[in-house]
N, C-alpha and C positions, 0 to 999 in steps of 0.2 A: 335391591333387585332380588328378583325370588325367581323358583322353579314354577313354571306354569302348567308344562307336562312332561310326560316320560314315554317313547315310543320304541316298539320293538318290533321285529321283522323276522321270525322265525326260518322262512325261505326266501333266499334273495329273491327282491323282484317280484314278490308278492305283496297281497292283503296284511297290515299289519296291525299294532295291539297298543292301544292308551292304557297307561298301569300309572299304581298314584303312586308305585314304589318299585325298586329294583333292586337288585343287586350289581356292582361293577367290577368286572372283573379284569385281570391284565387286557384281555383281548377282546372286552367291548361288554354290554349289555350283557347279563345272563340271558342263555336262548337267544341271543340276535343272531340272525344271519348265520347258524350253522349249518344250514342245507343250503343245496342251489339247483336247478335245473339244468343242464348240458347237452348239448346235440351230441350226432354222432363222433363227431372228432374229440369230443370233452373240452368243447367251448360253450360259455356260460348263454344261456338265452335268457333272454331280460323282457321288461314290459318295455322296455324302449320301442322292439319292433314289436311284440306281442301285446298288447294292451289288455288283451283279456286276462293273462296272469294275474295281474292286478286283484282280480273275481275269486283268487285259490285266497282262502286263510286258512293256515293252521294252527289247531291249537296244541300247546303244546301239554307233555306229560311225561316228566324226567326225560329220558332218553330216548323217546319218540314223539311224533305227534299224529292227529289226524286232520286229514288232510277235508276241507269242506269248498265247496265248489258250486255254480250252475247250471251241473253237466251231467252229475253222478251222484252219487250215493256216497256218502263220508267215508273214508278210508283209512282206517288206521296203518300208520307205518312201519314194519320192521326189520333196520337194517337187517343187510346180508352181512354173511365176513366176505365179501368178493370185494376187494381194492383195487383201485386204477387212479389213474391219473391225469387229473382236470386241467387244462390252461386255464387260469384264472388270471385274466389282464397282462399274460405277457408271462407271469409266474407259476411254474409247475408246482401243485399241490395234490397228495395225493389223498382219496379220498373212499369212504365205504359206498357203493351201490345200496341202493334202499331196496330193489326186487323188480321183479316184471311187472307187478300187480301197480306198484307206483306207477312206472315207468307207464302202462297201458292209461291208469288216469289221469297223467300230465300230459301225456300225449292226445287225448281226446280233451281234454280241455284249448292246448294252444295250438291243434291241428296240423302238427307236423312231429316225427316223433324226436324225444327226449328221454331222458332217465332223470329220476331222481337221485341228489348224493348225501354225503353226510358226512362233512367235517367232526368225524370221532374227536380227534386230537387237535385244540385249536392253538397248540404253542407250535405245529409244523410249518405256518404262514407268515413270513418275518413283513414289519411295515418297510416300505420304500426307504432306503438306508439313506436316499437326500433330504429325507424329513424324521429319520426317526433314528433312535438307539439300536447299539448289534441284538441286546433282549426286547426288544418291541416286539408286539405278536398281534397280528389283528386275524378275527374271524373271517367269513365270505363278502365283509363290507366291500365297497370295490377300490377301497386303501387303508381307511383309518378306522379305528375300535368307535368313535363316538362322534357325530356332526350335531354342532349347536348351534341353532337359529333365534333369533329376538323376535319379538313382535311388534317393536319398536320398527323395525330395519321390513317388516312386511307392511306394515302400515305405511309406510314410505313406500312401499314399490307398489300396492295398489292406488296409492295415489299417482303416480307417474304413469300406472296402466290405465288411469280413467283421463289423466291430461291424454297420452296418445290418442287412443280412442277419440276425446274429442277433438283433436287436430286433424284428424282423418277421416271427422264424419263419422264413426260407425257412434252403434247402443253402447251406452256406459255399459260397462261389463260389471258380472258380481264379485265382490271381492277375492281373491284369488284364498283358497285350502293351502294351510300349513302342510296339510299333507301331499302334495306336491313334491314338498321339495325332502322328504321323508327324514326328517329329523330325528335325531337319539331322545335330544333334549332342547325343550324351548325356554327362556329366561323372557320374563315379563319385568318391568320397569327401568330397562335400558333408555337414559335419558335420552341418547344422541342417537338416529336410526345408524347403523353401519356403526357403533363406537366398538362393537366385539373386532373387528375388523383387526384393529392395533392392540389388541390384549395377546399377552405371551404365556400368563399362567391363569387361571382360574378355580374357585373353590363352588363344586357346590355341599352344600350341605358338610360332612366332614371329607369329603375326597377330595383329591389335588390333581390337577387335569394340565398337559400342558398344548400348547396353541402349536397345530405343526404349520398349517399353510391353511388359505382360505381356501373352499370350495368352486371347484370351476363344475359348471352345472350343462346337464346334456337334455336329451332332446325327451327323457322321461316327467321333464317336470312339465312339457304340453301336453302331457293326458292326463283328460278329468277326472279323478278319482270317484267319481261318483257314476260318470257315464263311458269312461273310457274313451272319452273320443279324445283327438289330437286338434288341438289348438295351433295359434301364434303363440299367443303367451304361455308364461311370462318372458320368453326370451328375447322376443320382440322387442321390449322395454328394457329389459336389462343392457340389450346391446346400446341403446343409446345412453346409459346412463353407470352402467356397470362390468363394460369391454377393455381388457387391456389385455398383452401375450395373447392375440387372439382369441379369449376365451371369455367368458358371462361369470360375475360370481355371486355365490348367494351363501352365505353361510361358514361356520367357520370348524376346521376338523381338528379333533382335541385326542390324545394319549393318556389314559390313564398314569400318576403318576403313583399314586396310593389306591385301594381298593375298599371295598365299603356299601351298606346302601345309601341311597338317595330317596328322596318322597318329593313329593308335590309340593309346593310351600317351603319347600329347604330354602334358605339365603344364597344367593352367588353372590362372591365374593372376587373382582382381580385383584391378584395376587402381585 
């Protein structure tokens, strides 16, 4: 088995970045998911309801990024020292305000207003302590430092989304985007579709990664990354085929256990 790609996410809920290499760090991708977007209350706003998010990429540049959109004019970011304090899934983290000047471009992009944030300090965010160690630390992911998907186990599920389709009459659909289901990291030559499912450790390349819990998958992976609209799928097909604790699962969420880079082509290895 080998690394097929490497994806990063600089603001949650945004436009993200194919890299042939990274760095891994305790709390996830270098640059992944250090920003978020928040309403008024410092609750996180996602492309789940906002689809257009999706259309913000930033790129990133040491300690900031700019911000590039279908709306505005690029904007570069620079934190404020103004701190507050974000709900992030249930968990208080606190976090630096990016500016008004953000805050007016996110908010004219997903038409209702928001601020920009910026997790300065990403060892403040401990993982869910029913899947992880007291020193776990993950970034703005929405629990784990790193989600790995096969291609194997996607090749399987657009097969079962062109069987539905033709069960019910509709057009074969195109094969469902990886990027959907927004993965850290994808592994190519997984013999058995779902075998990551039952692995507990994993190596890729020289890092050691450990298996917390499979991915239970929300209603963000039925917008089309390319048009933003909202589908059935994939969950459609998952629920027949991949529902249990009431939940869909696609993919599998991994802990740094050592640190290091990764490239494209690395070997995975379970462990």
């Amino acid at each position: 088995m080998e690394l097929a790609s490497i994806h990063f996410y600089p603001v949650k809920s945004t436009g993200g970045h194919e890299v042939r290499e990274c760095e891994v760090q305790p709390w996830g991708l270098a640059g992944d998911r250090r920003y978020l977007v928040v309403d008024e209350h410092g609750e996180p706003l996602t492309a789940r309801d906002r689809p257009v998010m999706l259309a913000c990429v930033a790129e990133p540049d040491g300690d900031t990024i700019t911000l590039t959109g279908p709306h505005a004019a690029p904007l570069r970011v620079t934190p404020s020292s103004r701190r507050f304090t974000a709900d992030v899934w249930g968990t208080p983290v606190e976090v630096t305000d990016c500016g008004d000047d953000a805050a007016a471009w996110m908010s004219a992009l997903i038409g209702r207003p928001g601020r920009l944030a910026w997790l300065d300090d990403p060892t403040r965010r401990p993982v869910d302590p029913a899947y992880g160690r007291p020193d776990d630390r993950v970034s703005l992911a929405d629990a784990y430092p790193l989600l790995l998907t096969s291609t194997a186990s996607l090749a399987q599920l657009d097969e079962w989304t062109a069987r539905t389709a033709a069960e019910l009459g509709e057009e074969a659909p195109e094969p469902l985007s990886m990027r959907r289901f927004r993965p850290s990291v994808v592994v190519d030559g997984v013999d058995v579709p779902f075998a990551e499912d039952k692995w507990e450790r994993v190596r890729i390349g020289e890092v050691d990664f450990r298996a917390t819990k499979l991915c239970d998958r929300c209603a963000l992976t039925t917008v089309d990354p390319e048009t933003f609209t909202k589908g059935r799928e994939p969950l459609r097909t998952l629920a027949r085929h991949r529902k249990w604790d009431g939940k869909t699962w696609f993919g599998l969420n991994l802990i740094p256990d050592t640190t290091g880079r990764i490239a494209k082509g690395d070997p995975v290895t379970v462990l």
